[in-house]
LUMPA-994235 format. One record per residue (C-alpha): residue in three letters; x, y, z. Coordinates in steps of 0.02 Angstrom, whole numbers, padded with zeros to 5 digits, always signed. Example, Ala and Ser with C-alpha at 12.3 -4.5 7.8 and 13.67 -1.06 7.14 Angstrom:
ALA+00615-00225+00390 SER+00684-00053+00357 
REM end
This chain:
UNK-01168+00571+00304 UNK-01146+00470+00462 UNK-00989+00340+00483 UNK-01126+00193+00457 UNK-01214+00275+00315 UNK-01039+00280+00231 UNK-01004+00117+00283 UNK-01163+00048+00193 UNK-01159+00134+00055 UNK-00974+00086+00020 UNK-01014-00077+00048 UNK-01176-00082-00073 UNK-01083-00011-00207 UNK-00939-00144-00193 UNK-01062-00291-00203 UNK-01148-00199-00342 UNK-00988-00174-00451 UNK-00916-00326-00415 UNK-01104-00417-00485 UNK-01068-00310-00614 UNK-00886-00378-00639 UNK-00948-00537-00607 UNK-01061-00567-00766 UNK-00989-00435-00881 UNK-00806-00421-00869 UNK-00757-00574-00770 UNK-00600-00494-00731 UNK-00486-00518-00570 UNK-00616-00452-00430 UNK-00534-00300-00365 UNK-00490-00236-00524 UNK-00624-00282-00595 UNK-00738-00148-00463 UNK-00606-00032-00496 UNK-00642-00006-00659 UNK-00819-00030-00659 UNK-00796+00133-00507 UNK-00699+00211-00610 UNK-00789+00179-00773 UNK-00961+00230-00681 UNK-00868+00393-00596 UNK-00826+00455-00799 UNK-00988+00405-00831 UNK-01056+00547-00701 UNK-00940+00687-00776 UNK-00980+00657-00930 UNK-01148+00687-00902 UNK-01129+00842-00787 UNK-01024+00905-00940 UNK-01177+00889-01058 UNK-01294+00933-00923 UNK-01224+01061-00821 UNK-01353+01124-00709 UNK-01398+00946-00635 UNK-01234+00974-00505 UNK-01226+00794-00498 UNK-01029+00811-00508 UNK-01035+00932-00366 UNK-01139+00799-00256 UNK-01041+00668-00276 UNK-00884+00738-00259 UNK-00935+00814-00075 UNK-00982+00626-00040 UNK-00817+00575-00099 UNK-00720+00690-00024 UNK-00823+00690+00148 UNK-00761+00508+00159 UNK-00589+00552+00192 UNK-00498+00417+00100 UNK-00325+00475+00175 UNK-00376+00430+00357 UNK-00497+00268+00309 UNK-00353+00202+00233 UNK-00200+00232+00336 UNK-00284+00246+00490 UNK-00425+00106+00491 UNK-00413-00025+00327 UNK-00216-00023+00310 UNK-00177-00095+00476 UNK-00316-00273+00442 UNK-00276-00283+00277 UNK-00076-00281+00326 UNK-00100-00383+00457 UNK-00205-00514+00351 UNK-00061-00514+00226 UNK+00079-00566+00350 UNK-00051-00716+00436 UNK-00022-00798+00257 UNK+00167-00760+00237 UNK+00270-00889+00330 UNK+00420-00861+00404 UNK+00532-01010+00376 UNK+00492-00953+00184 UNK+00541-00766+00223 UNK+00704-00822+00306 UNK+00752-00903+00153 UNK+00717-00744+00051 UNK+00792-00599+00187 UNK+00930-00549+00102 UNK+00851-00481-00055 UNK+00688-00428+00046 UNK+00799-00313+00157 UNK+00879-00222+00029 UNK+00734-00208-00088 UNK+00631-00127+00084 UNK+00784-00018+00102 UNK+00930+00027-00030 UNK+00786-00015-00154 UNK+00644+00108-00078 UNK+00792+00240-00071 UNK+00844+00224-00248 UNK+00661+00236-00307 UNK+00640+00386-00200 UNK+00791+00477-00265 UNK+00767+00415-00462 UNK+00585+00464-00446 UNK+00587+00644-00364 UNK+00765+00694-00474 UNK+00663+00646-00626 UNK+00499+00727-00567 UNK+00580+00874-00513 UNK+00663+00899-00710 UNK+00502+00874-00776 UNK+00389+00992-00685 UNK+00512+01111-00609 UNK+00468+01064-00449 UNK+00555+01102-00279 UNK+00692+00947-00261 UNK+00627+00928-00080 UNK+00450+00915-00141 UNK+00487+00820-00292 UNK+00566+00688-00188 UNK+00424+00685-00066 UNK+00336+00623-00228 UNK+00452+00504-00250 UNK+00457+00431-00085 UNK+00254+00399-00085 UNK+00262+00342-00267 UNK+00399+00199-00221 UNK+00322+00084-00116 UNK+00228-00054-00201 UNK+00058-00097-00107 UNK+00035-00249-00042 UNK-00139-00242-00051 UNK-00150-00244-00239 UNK+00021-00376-00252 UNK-00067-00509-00126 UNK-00201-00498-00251 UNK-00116-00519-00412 UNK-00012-00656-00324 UNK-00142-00766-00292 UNK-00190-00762-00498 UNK-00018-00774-00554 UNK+00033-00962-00485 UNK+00221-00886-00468 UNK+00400-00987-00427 UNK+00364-01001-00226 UNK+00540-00923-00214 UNK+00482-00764-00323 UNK+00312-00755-00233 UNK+00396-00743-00056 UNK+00505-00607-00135 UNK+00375-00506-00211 UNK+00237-00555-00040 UNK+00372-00512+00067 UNK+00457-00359-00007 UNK+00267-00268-00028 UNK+00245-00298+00136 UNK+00386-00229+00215 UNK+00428-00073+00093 UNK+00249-00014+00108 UNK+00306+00040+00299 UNK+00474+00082+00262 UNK+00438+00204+00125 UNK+00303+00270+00249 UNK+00459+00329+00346 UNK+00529+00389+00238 UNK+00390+00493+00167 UNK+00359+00558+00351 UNK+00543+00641+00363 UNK+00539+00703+00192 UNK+00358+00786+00240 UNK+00445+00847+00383 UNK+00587+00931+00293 UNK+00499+00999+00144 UNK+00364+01053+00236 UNK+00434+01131+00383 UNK+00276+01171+00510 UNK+00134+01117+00412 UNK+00076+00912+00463 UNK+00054+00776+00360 UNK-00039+00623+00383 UNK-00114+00613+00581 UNK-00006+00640+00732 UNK+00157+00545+00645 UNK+00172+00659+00504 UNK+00159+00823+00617 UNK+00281+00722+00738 UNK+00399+00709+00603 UNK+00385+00904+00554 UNK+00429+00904+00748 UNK+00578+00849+00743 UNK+00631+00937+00577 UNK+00622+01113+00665 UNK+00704+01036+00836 UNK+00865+00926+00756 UNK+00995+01018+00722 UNK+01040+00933+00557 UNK+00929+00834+00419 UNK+01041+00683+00463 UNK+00991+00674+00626 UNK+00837+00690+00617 UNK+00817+00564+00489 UNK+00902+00442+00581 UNK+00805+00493+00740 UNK+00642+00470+00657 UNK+00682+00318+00542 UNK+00734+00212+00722 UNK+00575+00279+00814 UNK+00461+00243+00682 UNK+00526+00079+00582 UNK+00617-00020+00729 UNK+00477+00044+00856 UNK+00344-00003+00730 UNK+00454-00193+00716 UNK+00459-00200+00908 UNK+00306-00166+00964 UNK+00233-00285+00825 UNK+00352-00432+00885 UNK+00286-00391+01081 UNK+00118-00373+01037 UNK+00120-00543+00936 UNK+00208-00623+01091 UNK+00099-00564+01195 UNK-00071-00618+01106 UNK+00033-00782+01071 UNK+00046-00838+01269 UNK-00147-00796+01289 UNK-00207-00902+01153 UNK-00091-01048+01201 UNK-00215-01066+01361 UNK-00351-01040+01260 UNK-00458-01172+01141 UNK-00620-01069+01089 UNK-00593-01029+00913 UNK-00727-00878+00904 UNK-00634-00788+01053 UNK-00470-00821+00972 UNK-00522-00763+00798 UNK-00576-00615+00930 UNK-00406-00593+00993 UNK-00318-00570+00830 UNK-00462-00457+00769 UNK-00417-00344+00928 UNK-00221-00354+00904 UNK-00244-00303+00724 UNK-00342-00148+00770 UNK-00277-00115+00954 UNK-00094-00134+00903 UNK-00120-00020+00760 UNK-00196+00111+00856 UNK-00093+00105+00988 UNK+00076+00107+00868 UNK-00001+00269+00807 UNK-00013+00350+00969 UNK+00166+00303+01043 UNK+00227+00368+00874 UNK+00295+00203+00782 UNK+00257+00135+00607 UNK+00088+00058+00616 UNK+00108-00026+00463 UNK+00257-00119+00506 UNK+00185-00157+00682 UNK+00041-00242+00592 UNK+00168-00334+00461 UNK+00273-00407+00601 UNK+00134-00460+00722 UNK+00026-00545+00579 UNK+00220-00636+00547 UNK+00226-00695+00716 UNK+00043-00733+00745 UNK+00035-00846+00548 UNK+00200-00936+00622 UNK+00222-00980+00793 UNK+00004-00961+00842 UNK-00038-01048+00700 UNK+00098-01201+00744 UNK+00074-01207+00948 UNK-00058-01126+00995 UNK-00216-01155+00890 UNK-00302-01319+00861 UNK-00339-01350+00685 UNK-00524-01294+00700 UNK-00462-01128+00757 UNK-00346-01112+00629 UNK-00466-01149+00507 UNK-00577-01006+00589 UNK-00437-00904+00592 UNK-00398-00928+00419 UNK-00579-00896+00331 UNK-00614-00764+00451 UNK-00444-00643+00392 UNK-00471-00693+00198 UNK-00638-00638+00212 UNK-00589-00469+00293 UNK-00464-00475+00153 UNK-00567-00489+00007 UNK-00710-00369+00076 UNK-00592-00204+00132 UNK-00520-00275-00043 UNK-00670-00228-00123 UNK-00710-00071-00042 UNK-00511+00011-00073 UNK-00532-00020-00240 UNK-00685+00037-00253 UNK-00633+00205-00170 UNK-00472+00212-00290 UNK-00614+00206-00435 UNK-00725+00372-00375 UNK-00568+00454-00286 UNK-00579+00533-00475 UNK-00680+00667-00414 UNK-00548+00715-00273 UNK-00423+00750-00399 UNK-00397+00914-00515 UNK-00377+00874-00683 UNK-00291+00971-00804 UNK-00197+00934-00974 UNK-00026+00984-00895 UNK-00050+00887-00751 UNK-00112+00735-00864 UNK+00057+00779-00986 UNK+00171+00761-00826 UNK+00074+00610-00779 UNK+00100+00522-00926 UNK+00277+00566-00911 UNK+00322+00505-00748 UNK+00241+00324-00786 UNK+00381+00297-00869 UNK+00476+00364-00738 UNK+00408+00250-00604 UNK+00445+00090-00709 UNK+00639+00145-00701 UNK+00612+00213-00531 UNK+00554+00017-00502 UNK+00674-00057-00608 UNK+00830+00012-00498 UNK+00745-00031-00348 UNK+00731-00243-00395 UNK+00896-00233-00500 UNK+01030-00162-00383 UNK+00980-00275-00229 UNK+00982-00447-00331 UNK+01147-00399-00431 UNK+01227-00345-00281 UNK+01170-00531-00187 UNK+01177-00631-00364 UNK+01344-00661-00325 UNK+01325-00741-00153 UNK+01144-00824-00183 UNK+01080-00912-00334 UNK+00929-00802-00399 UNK+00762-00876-00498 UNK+00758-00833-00678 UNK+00654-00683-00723 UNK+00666-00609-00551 UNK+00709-00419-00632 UNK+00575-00401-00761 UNK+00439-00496-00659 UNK+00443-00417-00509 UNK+00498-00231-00597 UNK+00300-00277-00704 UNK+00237-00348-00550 UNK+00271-00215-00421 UNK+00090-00129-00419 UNK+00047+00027-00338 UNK-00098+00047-00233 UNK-00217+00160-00125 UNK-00064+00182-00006 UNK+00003+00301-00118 UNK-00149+00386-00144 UNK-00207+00409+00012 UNK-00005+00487+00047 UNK-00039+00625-00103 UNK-00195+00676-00025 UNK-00143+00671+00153 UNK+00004+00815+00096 UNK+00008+00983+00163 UNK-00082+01113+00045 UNK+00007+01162-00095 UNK+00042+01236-00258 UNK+00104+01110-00298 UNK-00025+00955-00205 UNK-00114+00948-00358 UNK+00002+00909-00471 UNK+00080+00784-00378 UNK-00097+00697-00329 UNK-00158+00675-00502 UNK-00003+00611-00563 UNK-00001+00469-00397 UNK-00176+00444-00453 UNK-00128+00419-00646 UNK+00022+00319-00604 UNK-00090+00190-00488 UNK-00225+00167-00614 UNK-00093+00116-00730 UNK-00011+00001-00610 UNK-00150-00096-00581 UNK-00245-00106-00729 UNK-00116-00120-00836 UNK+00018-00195-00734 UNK-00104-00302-00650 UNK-00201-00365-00802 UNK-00034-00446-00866 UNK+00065-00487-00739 UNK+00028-00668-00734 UNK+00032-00691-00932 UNK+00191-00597-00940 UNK+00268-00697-00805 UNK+00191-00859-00910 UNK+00276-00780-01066 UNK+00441-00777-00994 UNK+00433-00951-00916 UNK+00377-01017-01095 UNK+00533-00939-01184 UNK+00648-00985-01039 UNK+00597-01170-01065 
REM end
């Protein structure tokens, strides 16, 4: 199939799920087409299990696979849907909020890791360095799936800029760290694109893990942070001489996918490229340098690209079923490290704020609500399947893929009401 005949059909199927959604399940939109995908892609096995010779499985599954969800997320939808998230974040809020933000992106993405691949490991037998490569693209919570849940659950504002701006920023940190964990447990063989074979790069020429860890973790996260900052400068001054709201809208539409290109090429984290330019554009743009018909513009246009590529990633997490190898082991282990994730998650929210509850007052509920409302998301996905081949790929990709469908049907179903629940009993 051609790149538009993909495109369309992607984009057919979306609007028909979500119709479906719409008058049926009235659920939360996104998760509402995933589970109608997901619902329709059993649906298909099923009946290629009772009807064998119609190789309808077999069909569908070389469509799904010859989309290449790996590389149409992390390479095309990740960097406008990233980007979109930060425009609506604002930084005065942030600033308020950096403290437990930092450590959450960092001591708490690092705990997860660790907690998650020790535990995984014990339960499957699995290679530490491997296991811990699971737990590295299994920690970061998407931002893609928390934006969404956010906007249902009416949070505390302090909680929401938390949760907003914690998914926003571990998402690219935990890409990091993925990338030097690839590198090290995977010594020769690339990961994901031209970073993840960088990174085995500099595993086989450091002379020490340390180093290259820190070598890669300042190219990729700080170089990501300053090219996103220039960048946003940059398109900043332009549009302050300009008042034409369609070439503005324009102008962020080409930083969004320019910068994230060109942060891939030179080597940096895209993802935190696009989180700090959307930051800087959503601030200082949207206060000097856009009338308030632009920003209006501005503002419909990147909700819109929002909700759509919304639509479409979690319509791809729904048939991404037929991409992964099922097995009752596998499903066994799954089930296991659900639970795993949870503490995983719990360590990562609960060190940070009682290591800063003694210096900064804290809202009530912050541990349980955002421990339930850290979702995972198509990032992780699209990590498992981007991993060298394997014995042990498999494994890993249908337990990310069992892990995600739990986080945000489950998680993401209650969220709000839980959150509710604990306000109600609080009171």
């Amino acid at each position: 199939m051609t790149l538009l005949q993909i495109a369309s059909l992607l984009i057919v199927l979306a609007a028909a799920f979500g119709t479906i959604n719409y008058f049926f399940l009235r659920l939360p939109s996104a998760i509402g087409i995933l589970i109608v995908a997901l619902l329709a892609s059993l649906g298909v096995l099923a009946f290629d299990a009772v009807f064998p010779a119609s190789n309808v499985e077999e069909s569908i599954t070389a469509v799904v696979k010859g989309i290449e969800f790996s590389d149409a997320l992390l390479e095309g939808m990740l960097g406008l849907l990233l980007f979109a998230g930060a425009l609506h974040v604002k930084i005065a809020d942030l600033r308020a909020e950096w403290p437990a933000v930092l450590l959450m992106a960092t001591i708490g993405v690092g705990l997860s890791t660790a907690i998650a691949g020790v535990g995984f490991s014990w339960i499957t037998g699995m290679p530490l360095l491997i296991a811990l490569v699971f737990g590295a693209l299994i920690s970061p919570t998407d931002p893609v799936a928390v934006l969404g849940v956010l906007r249902e659950a009416k949070l505390d504002k302090r909680l929401e800029t938390k949760i907003a701006g914690e998914s926003l920023f571990n998402d690219g940190v935990g890409y990091v760290v993925y990338l030097v964990l690839v590198g090290l447990a995977f010594p020769g063989a690339g990961g994901h694109g031209e970073a993840a074979a960088h990174g085995a790069e500099h595993a086989e020429e450091t002379s020490t893990a340390l180093t290259n860890a820190a070598i890669l973790f300042a190219q990729e996260a700080l170089g990501g942070a300053a090219l996103g900052m220039i960048l946003g400068w940059i398109t900043w001054r332009v549009m302050r001489r300009i008042n034409d709201y369609s070439l503005e809208v324009l102008i962020t539409l080409a930083l969004a996918f320019g910068g994230y290109e060109l942060a891939i090429w030179l080597h940096v984290s895209a993802p935190i490229m696009a989180v700090c330019a959307g930051l800087l554009i959503g601030e200082v743009s949207y206060r000097d340098a856009m009338s308030e018909e632009t920003r209006e513009y501005v503002d419909a246009f990147w909700k819109l690209i929002d909700e759509i590529l919304n639509a479409v990633l979690f319509l791809l997490i729904g048939v991404e079923i037929f991409a992964v190898s099922f097995d009752a082991s596998f499903l066994t282990s799954a089930a296991a490290a659900i639970g795993l994730a949870m503490l995983a998650r719990l360590a990562a929210v609960a060190v940070p704020v009682l290591i800063l509850k003694p210096f900064r007052t804290m809202p009530e509920n912050v541990i349980p609500v955002m421990t339930w409302g850290g979702l995972k998301g198509g990032i992780s996905v699209a990590l498992a399947l981007s991993l060298p081949d394997s014995e042990w790929k498999p494994l890993i990709l249908t337990t990310t893929y069992v892990i995600v469908l739990f986080s945000i049907i489950v998680q993401g179903l209650t969220v709000a009401p839980f959150a509710s629940k604990l306000d109600k009993n609080r009171a």
